[in-house]
C-alpha positions as CSV (number, residue, x, y, z in Angstrom):
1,X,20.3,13.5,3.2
2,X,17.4,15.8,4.5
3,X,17.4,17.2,8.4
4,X,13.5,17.4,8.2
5,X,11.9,14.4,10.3
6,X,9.9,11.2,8.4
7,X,6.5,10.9,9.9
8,X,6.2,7.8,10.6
9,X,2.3,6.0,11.1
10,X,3.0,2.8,13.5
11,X,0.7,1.0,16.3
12,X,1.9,-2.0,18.3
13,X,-1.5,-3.8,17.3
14,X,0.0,-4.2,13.7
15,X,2.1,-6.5,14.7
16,X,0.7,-10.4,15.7
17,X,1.4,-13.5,15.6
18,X,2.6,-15.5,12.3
19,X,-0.4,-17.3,11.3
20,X,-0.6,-21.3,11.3
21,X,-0.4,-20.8,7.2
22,X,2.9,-19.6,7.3
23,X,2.5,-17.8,4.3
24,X,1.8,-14.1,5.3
25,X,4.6,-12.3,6.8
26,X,3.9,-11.1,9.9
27,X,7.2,-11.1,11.7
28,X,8.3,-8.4,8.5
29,X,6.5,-5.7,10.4
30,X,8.3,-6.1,13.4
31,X,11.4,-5.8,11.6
32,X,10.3,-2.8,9.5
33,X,10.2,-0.9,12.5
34,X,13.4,-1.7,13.3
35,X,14.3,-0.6,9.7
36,X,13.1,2.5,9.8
37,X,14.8,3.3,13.0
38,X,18.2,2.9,11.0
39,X,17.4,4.8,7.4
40,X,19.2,7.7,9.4
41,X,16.7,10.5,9.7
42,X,15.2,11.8,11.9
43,X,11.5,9.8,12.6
44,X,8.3,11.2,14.2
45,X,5.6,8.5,15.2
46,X,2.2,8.8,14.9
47,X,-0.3,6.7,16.9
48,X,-3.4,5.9,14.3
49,X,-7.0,5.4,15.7
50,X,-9.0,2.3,14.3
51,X,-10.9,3.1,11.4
52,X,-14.6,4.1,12.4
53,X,-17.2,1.4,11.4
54,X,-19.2,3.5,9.3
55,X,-16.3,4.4,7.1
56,X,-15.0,0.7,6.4
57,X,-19.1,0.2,5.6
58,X,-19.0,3.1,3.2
59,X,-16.5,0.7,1.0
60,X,-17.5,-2.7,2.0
61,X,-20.7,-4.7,2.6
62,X,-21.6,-4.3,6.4
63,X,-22.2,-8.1,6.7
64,X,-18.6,-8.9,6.2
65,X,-17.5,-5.9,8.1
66,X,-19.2,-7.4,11.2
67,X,-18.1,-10.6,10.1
68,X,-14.1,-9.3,10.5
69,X,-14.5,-7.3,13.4
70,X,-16.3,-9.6,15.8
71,X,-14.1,-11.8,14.2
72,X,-16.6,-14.5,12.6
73,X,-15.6,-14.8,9.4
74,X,-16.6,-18.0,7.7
75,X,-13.8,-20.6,6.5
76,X,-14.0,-19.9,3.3
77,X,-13.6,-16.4,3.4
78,X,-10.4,-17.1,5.6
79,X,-8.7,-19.6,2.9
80,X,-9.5,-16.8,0.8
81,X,-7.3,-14.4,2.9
82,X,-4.6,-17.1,3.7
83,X,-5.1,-17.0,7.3
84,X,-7.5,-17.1,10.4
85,X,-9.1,-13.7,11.4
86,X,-8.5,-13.9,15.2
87,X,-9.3,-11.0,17.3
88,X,-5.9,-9.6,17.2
89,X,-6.2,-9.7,13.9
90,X,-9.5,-8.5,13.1
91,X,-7.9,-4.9,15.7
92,X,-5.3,-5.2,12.9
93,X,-7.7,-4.7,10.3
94,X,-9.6,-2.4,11.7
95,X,-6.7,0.0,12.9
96,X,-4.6,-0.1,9.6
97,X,-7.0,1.6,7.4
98,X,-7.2,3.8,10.5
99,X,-3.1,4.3,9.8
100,X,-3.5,5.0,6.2
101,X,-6.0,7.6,7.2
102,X,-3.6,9.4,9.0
103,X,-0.7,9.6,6.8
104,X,-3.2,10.9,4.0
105,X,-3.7,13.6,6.3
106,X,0.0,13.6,7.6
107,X,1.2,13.9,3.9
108,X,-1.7,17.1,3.1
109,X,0.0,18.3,6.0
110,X,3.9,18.1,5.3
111,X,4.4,17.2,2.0
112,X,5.1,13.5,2.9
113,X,4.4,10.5,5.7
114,X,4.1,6.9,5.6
115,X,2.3,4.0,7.2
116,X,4.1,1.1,8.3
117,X,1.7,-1.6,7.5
118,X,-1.3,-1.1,4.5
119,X,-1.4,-1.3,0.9
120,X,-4.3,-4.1,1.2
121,X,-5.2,-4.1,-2.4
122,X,-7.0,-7.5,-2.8
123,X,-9.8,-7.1,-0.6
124,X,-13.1,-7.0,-2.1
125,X,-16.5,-5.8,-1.3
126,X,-17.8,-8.8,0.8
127,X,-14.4,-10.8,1.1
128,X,-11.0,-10.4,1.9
129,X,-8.1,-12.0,-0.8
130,X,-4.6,-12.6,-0.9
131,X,-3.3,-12.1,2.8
132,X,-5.7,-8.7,2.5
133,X,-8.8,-7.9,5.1
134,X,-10.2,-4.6,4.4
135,X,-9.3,-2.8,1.4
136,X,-7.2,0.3,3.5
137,X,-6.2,2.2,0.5
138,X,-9.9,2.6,-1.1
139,X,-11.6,3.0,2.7
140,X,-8.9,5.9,3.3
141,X,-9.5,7.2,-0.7
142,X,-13.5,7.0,0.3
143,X,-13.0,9.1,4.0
144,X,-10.9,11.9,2.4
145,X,-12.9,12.8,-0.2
146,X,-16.4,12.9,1.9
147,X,-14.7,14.6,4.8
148,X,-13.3,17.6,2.1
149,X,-10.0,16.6,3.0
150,X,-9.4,15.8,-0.4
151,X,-11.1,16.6,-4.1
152,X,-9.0,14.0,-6.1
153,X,-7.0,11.1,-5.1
154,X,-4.7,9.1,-7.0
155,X,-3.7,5.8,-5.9
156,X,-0.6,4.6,-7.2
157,X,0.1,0.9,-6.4
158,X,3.6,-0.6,-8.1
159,X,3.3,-3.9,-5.9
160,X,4.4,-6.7,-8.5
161,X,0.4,-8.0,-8.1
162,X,-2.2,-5.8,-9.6
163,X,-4.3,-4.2,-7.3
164,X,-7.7,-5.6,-8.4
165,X,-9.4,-5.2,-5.0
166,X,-9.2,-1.2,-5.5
167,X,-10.0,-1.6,-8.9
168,X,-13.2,-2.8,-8.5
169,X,-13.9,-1.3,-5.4
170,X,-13.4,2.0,-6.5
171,X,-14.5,1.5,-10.3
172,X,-16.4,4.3,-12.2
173,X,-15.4,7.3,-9.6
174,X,-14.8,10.2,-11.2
175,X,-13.0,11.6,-8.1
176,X,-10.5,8.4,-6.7
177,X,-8.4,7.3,-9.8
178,X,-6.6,3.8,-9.8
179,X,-2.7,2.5,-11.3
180,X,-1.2,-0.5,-11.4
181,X,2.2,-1.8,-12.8
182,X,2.3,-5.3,-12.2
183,X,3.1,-8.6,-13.8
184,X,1.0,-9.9,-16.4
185,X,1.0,-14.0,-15.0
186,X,1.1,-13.3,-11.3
187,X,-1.7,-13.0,-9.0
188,X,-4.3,-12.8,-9.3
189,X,-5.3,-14.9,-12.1
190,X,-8.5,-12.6,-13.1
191,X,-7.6,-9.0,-13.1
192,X,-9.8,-6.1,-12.0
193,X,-9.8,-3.0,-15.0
194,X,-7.8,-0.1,-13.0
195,X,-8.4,3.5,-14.3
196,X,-5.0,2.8,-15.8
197,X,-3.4,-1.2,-15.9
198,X,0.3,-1.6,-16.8
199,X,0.9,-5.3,-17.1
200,X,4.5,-6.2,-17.9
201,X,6.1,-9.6,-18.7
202,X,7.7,-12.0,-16.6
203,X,11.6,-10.8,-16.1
204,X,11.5,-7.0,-16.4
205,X,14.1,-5.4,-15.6
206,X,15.0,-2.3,-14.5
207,X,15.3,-0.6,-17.9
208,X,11.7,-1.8,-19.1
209,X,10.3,-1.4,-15.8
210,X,11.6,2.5,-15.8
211,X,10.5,2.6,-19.2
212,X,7.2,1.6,-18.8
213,X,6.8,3.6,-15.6
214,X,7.7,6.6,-16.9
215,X,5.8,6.0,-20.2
216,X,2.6,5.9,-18.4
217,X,2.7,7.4,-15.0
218,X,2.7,11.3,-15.8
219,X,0.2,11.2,-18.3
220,X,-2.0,10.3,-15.8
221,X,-1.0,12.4,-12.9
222,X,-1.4,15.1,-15.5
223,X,-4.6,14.4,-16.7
224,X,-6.4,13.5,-13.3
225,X,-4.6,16.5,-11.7
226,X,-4.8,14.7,-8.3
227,X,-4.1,16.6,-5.1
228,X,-3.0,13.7,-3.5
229,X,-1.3,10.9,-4.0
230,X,-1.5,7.4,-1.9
231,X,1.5,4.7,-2.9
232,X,1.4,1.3,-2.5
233,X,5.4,0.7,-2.8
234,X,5.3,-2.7,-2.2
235,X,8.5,-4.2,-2.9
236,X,7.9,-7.4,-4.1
237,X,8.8,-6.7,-7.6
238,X,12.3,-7.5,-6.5
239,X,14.3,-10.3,-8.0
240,X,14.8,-12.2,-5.0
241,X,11.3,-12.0,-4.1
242,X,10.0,-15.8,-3.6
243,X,6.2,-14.5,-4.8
244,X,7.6,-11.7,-7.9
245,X,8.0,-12.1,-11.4
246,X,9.8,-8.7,-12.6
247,X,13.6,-8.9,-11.3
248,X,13.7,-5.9,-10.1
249,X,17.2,-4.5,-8.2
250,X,17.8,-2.9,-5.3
251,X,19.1,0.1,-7.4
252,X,15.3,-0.6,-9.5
253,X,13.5,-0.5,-6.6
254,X,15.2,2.7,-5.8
255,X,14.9,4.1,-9.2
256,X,11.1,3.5,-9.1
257,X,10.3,5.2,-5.7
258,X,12.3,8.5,-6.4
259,X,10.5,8.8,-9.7
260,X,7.4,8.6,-8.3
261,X,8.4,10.8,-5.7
262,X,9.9,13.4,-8.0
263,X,6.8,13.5,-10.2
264,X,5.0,14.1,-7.3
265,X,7.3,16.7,-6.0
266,X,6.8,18.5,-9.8
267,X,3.5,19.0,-9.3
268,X,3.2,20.1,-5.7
269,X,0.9,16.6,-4.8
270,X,1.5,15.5,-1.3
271,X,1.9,11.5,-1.1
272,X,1.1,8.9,1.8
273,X,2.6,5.7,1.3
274,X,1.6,2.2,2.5
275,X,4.4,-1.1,2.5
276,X,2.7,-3.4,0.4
277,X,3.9,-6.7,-0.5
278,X,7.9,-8.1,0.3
279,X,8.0,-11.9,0.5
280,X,11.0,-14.0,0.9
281,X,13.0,-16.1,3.7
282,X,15.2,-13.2,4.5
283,X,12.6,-10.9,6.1
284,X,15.2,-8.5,7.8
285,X,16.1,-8.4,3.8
286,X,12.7,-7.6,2.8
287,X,12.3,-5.0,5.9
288,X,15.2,-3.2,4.6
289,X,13.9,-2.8,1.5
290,X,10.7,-1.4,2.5
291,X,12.6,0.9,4.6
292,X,14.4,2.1,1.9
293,X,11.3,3.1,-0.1
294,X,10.7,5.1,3.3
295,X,14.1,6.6,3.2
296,X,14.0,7.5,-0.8
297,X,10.6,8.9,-0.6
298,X,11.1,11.3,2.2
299,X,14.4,12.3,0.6
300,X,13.0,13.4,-2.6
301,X,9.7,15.2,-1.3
302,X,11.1,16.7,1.7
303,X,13.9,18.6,-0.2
């Protein structure tokens, strides 16, 4: 176990009300918090800042960017999302891009930090998808390179659903570079064509997921040369997730985020890293797990 602190990207505005849909999680983030209080190191917070308009514009179209933020947005935008976008939660989607701002520059500036919400990777240009407002992982990609902050970003999303939404946002950059390990037959039904798409079969296990990861992964980071990292770890490749397909363990799951971590830690690229999906009706289970990626990230790039 490392002594060196976690830096830690939380505000109080990620966390609102279930929705009347009942499908997104929202009481998860609550207990994430609580989580990460108990992985045993020590935790810095960080406040974040919403995300200015002009940058969420840079990525998506400016009507539906003042569609979510006065929050307007038509009905059939909203079943597209899963859920109403409320003023509360149209804050929420204006800070969280904001948060994975600032653990991209956290991470430049230690080595490692994570955000505890993020990792929206179906949002499209003019609509949000899949429980997904604004697409927080391209939007903070899109800032750090036009600030200088960055040259080369690599985003590296291992959520059991293929990131599509910064696929096609972010398609045919030569500077922001896309992966995705997901399974084949789970959402979305149409896929998006990431820099680099690793669809596996329904059932993977830990072996074949490793195997596959490892198989395809470093090439990449080798070849792109990023010089930094942003990880979508959701954990809903787990086998007890009620919306993954890959049957994943806790010891997978584990397996997975030190491997990425390690690779990263090879080659001297700092890495930011975003929840993601975790669905299920134990949702202090599902916290614990994303705490866990936390804990097993820090452990391995703060060594």
């Amino acid at each position: 176990m490392s002594g060196a602190a976690v830096h830690i990207v939380h505000h109080p505005d990620y966390l609102t009300p279930r929705p009347p849909s009942g499908g997104f999680p929202a009481d998860k983030y609550r207990l994430l918090v609580e989580a990460v209080d108990r992985i045993g190191r020590p935790v810095v917070r960080h406040l974040p800042e919403p995300m200015p308009e002009a940058d969420l514009c840079a990525v998506h179209d400016p009507a539906y960017v003042a569609e979510v933020l006065s929050a307007r947005v038509p009905a059939d935008k909203e079943r597209r999302i899963g859920f109403p976008v409320t003023p509360r939660i149209a804050r929420r989607a204006q800070l969280t891009p904001g948060g994975t701002w600032l653990a991209a520059k956290l991470a430049l500036a230690h080595g490692f930090a994570a955000q505890t919400a993020g990792g929206s990777h179906h949002a499209l240009a003019d609509t949000g998808a899949g429980y997904c407002v604004f697409n927080d992982l391209a939007i903070a990609a899109t800032r750090l390179i036009a600030s200088g902050d960055a040259r080369r970003v690599l985003i590296v999303d291992v959520d059991v659903h293929q990131g599509d939404g910064t696929a096609a946002l972010l398609a045919g950059r030569a500077d922001i570079a896309t992966y995705s390990v997901h399974a084949d037959k789970n959402f979305p039904v149409r896929k998006a064509r990431s820099t680099l798409d690793v669809p596996l079969a329904d059932r993977t296990g830990d072996d074949a997921y490793l195997d596959a990861l490892g198989a395809t992964l470093p090439p990449l980071v080798d070849r792109f040369a990023p010089d930094l990292i942003l990880y979508q770890g959701g954990v809903d490749p787990h086998v007890d997730d009620r919306l993954g397909r890959l049957a994943l363990s806790d010891a997978g799951l584990d397996a997975r985020d030190r491997f990425v971590a390690g690779l990263a830690r090879a080659r001297g690229i700092p890495l930011a890293s975003t929840p993601g999906g975790g669905y299920g009706t134990d949702l202090a289970a599902v916290a614990a797990r994303h705490a866990a990626t936390i804990a097993a990230l820090h452990d391995v790039l703060s060594r």
